[in-house]
C-alpha positions as CSV (number, residue, x, y, z in Angstrom):
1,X,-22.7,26.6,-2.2
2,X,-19.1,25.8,-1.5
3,X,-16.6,24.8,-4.4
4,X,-15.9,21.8,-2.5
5,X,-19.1,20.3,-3.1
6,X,-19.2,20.2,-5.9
7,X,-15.6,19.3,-6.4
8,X,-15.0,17.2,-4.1
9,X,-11.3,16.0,-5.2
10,X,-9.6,18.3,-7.7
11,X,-6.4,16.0,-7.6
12,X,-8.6,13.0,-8.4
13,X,-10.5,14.8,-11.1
14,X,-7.5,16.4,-12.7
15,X,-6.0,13.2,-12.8
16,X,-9.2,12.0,-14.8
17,X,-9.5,14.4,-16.8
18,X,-5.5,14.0,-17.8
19,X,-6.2,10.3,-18.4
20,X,-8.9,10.9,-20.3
21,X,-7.7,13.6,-22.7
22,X,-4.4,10.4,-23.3
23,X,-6.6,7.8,-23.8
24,X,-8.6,9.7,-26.5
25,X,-5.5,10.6,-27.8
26,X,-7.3,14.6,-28.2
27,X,-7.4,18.0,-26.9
28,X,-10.7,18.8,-28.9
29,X,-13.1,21.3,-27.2
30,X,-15.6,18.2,-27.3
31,X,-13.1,15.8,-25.5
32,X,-11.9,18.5,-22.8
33,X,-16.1,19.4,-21.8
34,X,-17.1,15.2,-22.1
35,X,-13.6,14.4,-19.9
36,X,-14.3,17.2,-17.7
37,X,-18.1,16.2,-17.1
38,X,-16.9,12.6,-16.3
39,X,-14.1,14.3,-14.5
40,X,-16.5,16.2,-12.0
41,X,-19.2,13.1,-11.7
42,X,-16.9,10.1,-10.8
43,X,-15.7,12.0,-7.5
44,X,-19.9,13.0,-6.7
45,X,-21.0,9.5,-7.4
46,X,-18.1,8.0,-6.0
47,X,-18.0,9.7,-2.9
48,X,-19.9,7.4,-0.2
49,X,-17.3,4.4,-1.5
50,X,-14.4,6.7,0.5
51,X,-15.5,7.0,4.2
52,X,-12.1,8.6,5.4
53,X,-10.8,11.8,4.1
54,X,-7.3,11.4,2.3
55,X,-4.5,12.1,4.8
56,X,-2.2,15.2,3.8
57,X,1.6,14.0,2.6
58,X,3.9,14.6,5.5
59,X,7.5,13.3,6.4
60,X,8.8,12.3,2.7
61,X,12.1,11.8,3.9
62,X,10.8,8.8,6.2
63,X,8.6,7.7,3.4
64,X,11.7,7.5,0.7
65,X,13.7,5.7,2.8
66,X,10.9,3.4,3.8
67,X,10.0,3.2,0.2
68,X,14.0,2.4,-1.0
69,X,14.6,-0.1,1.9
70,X,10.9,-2.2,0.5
71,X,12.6,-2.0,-2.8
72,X,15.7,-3.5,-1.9
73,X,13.8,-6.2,0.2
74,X,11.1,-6.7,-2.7
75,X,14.4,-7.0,-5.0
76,X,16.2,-9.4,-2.7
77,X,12.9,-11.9,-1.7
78,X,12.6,-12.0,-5.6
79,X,16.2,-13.9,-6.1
80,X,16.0,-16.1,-2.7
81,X,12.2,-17.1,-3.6
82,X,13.4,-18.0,-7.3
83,X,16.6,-19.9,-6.1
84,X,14.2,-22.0,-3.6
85,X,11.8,-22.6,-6.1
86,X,14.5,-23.6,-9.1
87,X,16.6,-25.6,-6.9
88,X,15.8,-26.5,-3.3
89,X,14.0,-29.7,-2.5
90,X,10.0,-29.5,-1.2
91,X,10.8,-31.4,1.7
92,X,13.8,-28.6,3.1
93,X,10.9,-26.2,3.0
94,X,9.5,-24.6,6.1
95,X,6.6,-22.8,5.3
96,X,4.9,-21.0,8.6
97,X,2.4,-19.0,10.3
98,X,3.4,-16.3,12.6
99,X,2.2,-13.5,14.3
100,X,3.7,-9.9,14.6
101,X,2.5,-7.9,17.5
102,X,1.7,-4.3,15.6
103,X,1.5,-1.3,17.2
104,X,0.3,0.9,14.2
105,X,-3.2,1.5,14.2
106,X,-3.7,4.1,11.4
107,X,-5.6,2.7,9.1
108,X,-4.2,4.3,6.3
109,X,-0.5,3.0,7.3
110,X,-2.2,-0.6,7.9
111,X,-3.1,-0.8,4.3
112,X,0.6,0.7,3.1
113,X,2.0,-1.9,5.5
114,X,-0.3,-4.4,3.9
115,X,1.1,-3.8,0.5
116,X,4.4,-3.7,1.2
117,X,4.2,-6.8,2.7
118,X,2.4,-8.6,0.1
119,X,4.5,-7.1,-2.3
120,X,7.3,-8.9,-0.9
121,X,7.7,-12.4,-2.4
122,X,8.1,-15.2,0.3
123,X,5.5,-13.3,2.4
124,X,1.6,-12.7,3.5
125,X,-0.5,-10.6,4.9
126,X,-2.8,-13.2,6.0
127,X,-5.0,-10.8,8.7
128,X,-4.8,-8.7,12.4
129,X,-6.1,-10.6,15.0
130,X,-9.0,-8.3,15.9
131,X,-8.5,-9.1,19.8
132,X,-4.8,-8.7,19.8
133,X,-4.3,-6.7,17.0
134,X,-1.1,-9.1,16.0
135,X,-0.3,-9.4,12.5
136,X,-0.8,-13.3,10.9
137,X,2.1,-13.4,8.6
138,X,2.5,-16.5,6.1
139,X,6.3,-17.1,5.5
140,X,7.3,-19.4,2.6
141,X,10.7,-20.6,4.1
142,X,10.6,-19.5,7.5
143,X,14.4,-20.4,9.6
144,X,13.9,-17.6,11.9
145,X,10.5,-16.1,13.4
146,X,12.5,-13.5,15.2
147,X,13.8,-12.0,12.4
148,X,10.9,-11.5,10.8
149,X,9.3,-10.1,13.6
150,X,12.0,-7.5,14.0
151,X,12.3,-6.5,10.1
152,X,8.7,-5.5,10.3
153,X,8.4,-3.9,13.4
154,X,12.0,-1.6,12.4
155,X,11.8,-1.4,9.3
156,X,8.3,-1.0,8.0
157,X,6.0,0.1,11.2
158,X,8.4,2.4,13.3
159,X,8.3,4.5,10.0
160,X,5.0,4.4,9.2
161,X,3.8,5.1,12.6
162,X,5.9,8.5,12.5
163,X,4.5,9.1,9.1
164,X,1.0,8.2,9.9
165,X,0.4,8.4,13.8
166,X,1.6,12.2,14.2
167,X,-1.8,13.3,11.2
C-alpha cells in the first residue's frame, strides 16, 4: 500500500491539522491524535469532490507581478466605483455587456482569472460562451469596450497562460 493512499494531500492535511490544533486553542496528546484523525479523513472522504490533480507552483515571478498589478486595479476600481456611486447621476451610467475573446484554456487559470475579475469592483464574470469560448463581461460604467478588452487579454491572461499553459 502506497503512502499516497492513504494520504492523499499532506499539504491539505497539515494545514487541518494546524487549524485545528488553533481553533482548540491545544497541543494535548488528545487534540493532536482527534486533529490528526480528522486531518487524514477529510482528504479520503473528500477526494471524488477534486477531479483534477493540484497543478505544481511554477513562474512566481509572473504570478507576483500579476498578483501586484490586480491589487492596484482592485485598489483603483474601489475609488472610481465609490465616486460613481456617491456622486454621479443614474442616468450618466453606461452599464454593458461585452465579450472578451480568451485564449486561456487551463482550467485552473480560468477560475484564477475568474476571481480576479470578480474581485474587481465595476466588473463580472458573467460566463464563456461555450461555442466561442469568449468571455461575457458585465461592466458597471463601460466608455470604452476596447479597453477592457485589452486590460484583460495583457494584463491578466498573457500571464496566466505562461503560468498555466506551459504545466
Amino acid at each position: 500500500m502506497s503512502l499516497h493512499r492513504w494520504l492523499p494531500s499532506p499539504m491539505l492535511s497539515a494545514a487541518l491539522l494546524a487549524m485545528w490544533l488553533m481553533l482548540n486553542q491545544s497541543v494535548a496528546p488528545a487534540q493532536i491524535l482527534l486533529g490528526s484523525l480528522l486531518a487524514i479523513a477529510a482528504p479520503l472522504i473528500t477526494k471524488p469532490l477534486r477531479p483534477m490533480t493540484p497543478v505544481p507552483f511554477r513562474k512566481p515571478l509572473v504570478m507576483a507581478r500579476l498578483l501586484t498589478l490586480s491589487l492596484i486595479e482592485i485598489i483603483r476600481s474601489c475609488f472610481n466605483v465609490s465616486r460613481i456611486i456617491l456622486f454621479a447621476k443614474p442616468q450618466g451610467l453606461n452599464s454593458q455587456f461585452i465579450k472578451v475573446p480568451l485564449d486561456l484554456k487551463h482550467s485552473h487559470g480560468l477560475a484564477l482569472l475568474s476571481c480576479l475579475i470578480n474581485s474587481t469592483p465595476g466588473t463580472v464574470w458573467v460566463e464563456i460562451l461555450p461555442d466561442t469560448h469568449d468571455l461575457v463581461l458585465h461592466v458597471f460604467d463601460l466608455h470604452d469596450a476596447q479597453w477592457w478588452v485589452d486590460t484583460i487579454k495583457t494584463r491578466y491572461e498573457k500571464p496566466l497562460i505562461e503560468i498555466f499553459d506551459n504545466v
